[in-house]
N, C-alpha and C positions, 0 to 999 in steps of 0.2 A: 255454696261458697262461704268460707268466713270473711267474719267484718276484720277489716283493718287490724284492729285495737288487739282482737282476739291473737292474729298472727304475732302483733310486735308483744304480748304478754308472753308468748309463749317462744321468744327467742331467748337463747340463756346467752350472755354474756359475760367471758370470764377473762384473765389474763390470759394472753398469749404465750406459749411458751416455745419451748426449741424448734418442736418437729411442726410449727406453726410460720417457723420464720421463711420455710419456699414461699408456703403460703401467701406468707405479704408481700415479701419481697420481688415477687412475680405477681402482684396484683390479683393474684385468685386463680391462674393459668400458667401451666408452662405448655405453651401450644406448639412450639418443632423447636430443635439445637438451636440454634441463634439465641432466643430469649431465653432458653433453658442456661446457655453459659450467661447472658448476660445477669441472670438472677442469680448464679455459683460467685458472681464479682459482688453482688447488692449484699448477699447476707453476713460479710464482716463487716463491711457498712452500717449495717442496722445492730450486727454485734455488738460494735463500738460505740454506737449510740446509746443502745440498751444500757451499758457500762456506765454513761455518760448522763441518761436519765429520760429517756426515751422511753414512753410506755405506750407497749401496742394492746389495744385487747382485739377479740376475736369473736363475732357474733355466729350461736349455731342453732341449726332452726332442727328439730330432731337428730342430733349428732352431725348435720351435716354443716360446713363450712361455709356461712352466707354474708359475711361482709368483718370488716376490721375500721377501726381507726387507727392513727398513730397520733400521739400527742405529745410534746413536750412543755415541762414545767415553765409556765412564762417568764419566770425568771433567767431560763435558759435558755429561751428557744432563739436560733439562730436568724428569723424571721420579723422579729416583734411579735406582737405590742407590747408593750408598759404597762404592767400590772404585778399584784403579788398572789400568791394563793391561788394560784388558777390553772388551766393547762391550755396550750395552745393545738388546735387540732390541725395537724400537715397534711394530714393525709385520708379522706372518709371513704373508702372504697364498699359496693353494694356489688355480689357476683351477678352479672347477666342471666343468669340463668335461674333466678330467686324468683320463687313464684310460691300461692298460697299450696299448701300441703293439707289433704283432708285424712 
């Protein structure tokens, strides 16, 4: 089994981009119709946020899809706190299903 360290070296972290936004906006799952439409509402949401200065990235463990944050600039961010230069994290999602890969 690898160590820890070993796993988080080898995740690539990159921006998030379009075909990433079900992705987030459905938490890592679209698991039956009900959340599937509720995620079709979330992603001009997060559109407009994007627009607005929302930055998601997208962690992948060998191409695969294993966790995201969302952050806003805390000069923006609609939650607090009080700071400049910095970004605010809303949102850290880890997929259930992430486990060490040999």
């Amino acid at each position: 089994m690898k160590c820890y360290l070993e796993v988080i070296r080898a995740i690539e972290v990159r921006g998030a981009g379009e075909e990433e936004l079900e992705f987030i906006a459905g938490c890592g799952r679209l698991i039956n119709r009900e959340i599937s439409e509720s995620v079709q509402k979330r992603i001009p949401w997060f559109t407009e946020k994007r627009q607005n200065g929302l930055v998601s990235l997208i962690g992948l463990l060998k191409g695969k899809r294993v966790g995201f944050p969302n952050m806003f600039p805390i000069e923006i961010s609609p939650w607090g706190p009080v700071g400049r230069e910095l970004f605010v994290i809303t949102c850290l999602f880890v997929t259930g299903t992430f486990r060490i890969m040999e």
